[in-house]
C-alpha atoms as one frame of an Amber mdcrd trajectory, in Angstrom:
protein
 101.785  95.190  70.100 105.385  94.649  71.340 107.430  93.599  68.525 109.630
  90.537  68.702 112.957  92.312  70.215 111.100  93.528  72.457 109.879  90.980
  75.406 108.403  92.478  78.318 107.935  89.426  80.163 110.638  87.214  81.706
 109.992  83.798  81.272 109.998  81.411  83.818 113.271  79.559  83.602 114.795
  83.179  84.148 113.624  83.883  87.818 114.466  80.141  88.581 118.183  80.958
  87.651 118.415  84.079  89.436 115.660  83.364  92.701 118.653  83.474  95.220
 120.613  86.519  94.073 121.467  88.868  96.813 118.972  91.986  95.819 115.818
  89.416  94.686 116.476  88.573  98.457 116.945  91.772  99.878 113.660  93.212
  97.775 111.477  90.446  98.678 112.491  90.824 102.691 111.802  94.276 102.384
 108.057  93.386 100.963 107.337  90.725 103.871 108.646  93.462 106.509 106.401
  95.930 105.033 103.193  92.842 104.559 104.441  92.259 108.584 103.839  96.292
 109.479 100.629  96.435 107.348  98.460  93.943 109.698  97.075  93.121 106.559
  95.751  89.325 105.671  94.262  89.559 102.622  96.727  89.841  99.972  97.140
  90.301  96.305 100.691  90.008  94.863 101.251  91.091  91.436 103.747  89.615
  89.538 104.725  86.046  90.776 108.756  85.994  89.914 110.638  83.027  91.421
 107.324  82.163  93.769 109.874  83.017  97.004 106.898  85.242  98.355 104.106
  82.740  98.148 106.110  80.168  99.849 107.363  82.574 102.510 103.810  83.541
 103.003 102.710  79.937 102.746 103.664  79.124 106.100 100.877  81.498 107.960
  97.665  79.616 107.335  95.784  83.108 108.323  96.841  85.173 105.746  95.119
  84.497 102.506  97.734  85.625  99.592  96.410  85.579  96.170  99.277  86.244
  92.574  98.417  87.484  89.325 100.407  87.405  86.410  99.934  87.331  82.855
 102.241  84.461  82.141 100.572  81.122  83.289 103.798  79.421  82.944 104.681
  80.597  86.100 101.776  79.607  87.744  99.916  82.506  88.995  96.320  82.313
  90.894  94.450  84.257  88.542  96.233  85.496  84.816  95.883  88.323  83.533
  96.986  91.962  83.012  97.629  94.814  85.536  96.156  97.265  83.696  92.697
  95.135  83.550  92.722  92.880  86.748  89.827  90.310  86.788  88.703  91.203
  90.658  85.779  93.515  92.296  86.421  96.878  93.707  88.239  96.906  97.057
  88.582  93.177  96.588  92.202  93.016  98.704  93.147  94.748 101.569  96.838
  94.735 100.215  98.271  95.103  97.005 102.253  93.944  96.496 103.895  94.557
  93.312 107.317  94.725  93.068 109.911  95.128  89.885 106.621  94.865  87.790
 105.040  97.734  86.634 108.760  98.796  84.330 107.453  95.828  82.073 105.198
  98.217  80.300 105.445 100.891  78.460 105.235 103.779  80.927 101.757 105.065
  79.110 100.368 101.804  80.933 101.608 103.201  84.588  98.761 105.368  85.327
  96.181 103.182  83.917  98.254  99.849  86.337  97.697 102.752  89.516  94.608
 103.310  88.448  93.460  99.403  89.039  95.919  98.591  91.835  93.552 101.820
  93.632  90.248  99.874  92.125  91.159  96.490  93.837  93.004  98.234  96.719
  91.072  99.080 100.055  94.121 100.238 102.178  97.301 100.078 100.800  99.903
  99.276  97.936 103.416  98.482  98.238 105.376  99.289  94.926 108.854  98.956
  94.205 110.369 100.422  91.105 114.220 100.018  89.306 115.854 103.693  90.431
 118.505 104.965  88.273 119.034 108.422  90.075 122.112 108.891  92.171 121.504
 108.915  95.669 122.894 111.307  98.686 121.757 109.907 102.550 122.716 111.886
 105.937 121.779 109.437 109.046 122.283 109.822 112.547 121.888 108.467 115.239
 120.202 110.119 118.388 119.785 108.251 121.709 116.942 107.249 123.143 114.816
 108.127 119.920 117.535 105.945 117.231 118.032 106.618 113.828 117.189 109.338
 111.575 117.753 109.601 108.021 117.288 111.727 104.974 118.421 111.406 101.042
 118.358 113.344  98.332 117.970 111.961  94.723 119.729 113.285  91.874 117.983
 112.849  88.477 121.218 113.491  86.187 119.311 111.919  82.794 116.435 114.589
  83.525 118.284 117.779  83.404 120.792 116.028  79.990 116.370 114.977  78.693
 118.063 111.729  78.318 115.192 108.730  76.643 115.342 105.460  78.528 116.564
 103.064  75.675 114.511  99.114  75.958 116.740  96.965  77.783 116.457  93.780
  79.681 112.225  93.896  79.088 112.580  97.464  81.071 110.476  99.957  78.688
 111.620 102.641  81.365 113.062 103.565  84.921 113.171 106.020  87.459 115.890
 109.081  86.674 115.025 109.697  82.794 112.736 112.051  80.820 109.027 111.611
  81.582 110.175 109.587  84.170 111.863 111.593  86.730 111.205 111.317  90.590
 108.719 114.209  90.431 106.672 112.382  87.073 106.507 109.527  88.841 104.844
 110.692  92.379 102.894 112.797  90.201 100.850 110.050  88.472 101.237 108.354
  91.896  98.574 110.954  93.413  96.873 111.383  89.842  95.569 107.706  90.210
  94.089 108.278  93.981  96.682 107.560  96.493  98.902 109.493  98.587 102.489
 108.520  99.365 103.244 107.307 102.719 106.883 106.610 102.300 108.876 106.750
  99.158 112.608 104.861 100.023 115.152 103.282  98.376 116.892  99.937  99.560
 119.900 100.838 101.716 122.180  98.148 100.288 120.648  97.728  96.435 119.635
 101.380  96.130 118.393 100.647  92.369 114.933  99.024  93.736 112.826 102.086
  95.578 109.599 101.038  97.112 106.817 103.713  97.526 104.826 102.535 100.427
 100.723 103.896  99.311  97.866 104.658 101.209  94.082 105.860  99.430
């Protein structure tokens, strides 16, 4: 049990304060861009933050978009945990769930892939805080467009710097145990394979791993 310092959820008042800040915005584009690609209707989101998603997707009566959370404060279609999701096998076509999974301690990630693959039938969208430093060539080559390439830079790793608890993060992306490499290596431990593995070009701290069975 988490003790009383340390609060892994956000409570609801929070994303109503903070809903419109540039990089909530950015991250949730980015999700309905990648929901828009997928062709997928039948949606789980995991995690229900400010709600922006649900009401974006609201407007598309053929999509059917389900949210779980474990705080029923914040109004969620089903609650309960990631790690233990109350659905059958294959039940969505589409799993989202963004800024999420760092709100438990990381011996709960591969157990949360683990389900997300259970209820999953084609694909996951993840996004995860990034600490690394990042390094990006693009260019751009006429008539085929843009190409680019980056390199991430786990400093923390190579000092085996520990993530310390801060704002209900139990861990991020660029530490020990939870370098770049740890992280796509429980990725493929719990059953998928990574499609694409990016990092926001504006607010490079959120990286989404796009993930296929």
């Amino acid at each position: 049990m988490m003790n009383e310092e340390k609060k892994s959820q956000n409570a609801a008042d929070y994303y109503g304060k903070n809903a419109f800040h540039p990089l909530r915005i950015e991250s949730i584009t980015e999700q309905l861009r990648q929901i828009c690609y997928s062709g997928h209707k039948n949606i789980l989101e995991i995690g229900v933050g400010s709600g922006l998603l649900k009401r974006c997707l609201s407007a598309f009566p053929e999509i059917n978009h389900k949210t779980l959370d474990i705080d029923k404060d914040l109004c969620p279609d089903y609650v309960g945990s990631v790690t233990n999701m109350p659905f059958e096998d294959n039940q969505f076509d589409l799993i989202v769930c963004g800024q999420v999974l760092e709100h438990l301690p990381f011996s709960d990630f591969l157990p949360s892939l683990k389900e997300i693959r259970r209820v999953a039938q084609y694909e996951a969208i993840i996004s995860l805080p990034d600490s690394r430093r990042r390094y990006a060539l693009a260019v751009f080559l006429p008539p085929w467009g843009w190409f680019q390439h980056e390199w991430n830079i786990s400093r923390q790793c190579y000092k085996q710097k520990i993530f310390e608890f801060k704002d209900s993060h139990y861990w991020e992306i660029g530490f020990k145990e939870t370098c770049g490499r740890d992280i796509e290596q429980k990725i493929r431990e719990a059953g998928f394979r990574i499609e694409q593995q990016y990092r926001l070009k504006k607010h490079s701290w959120h990286c989404f791993y796009i993930l296929r069975p």
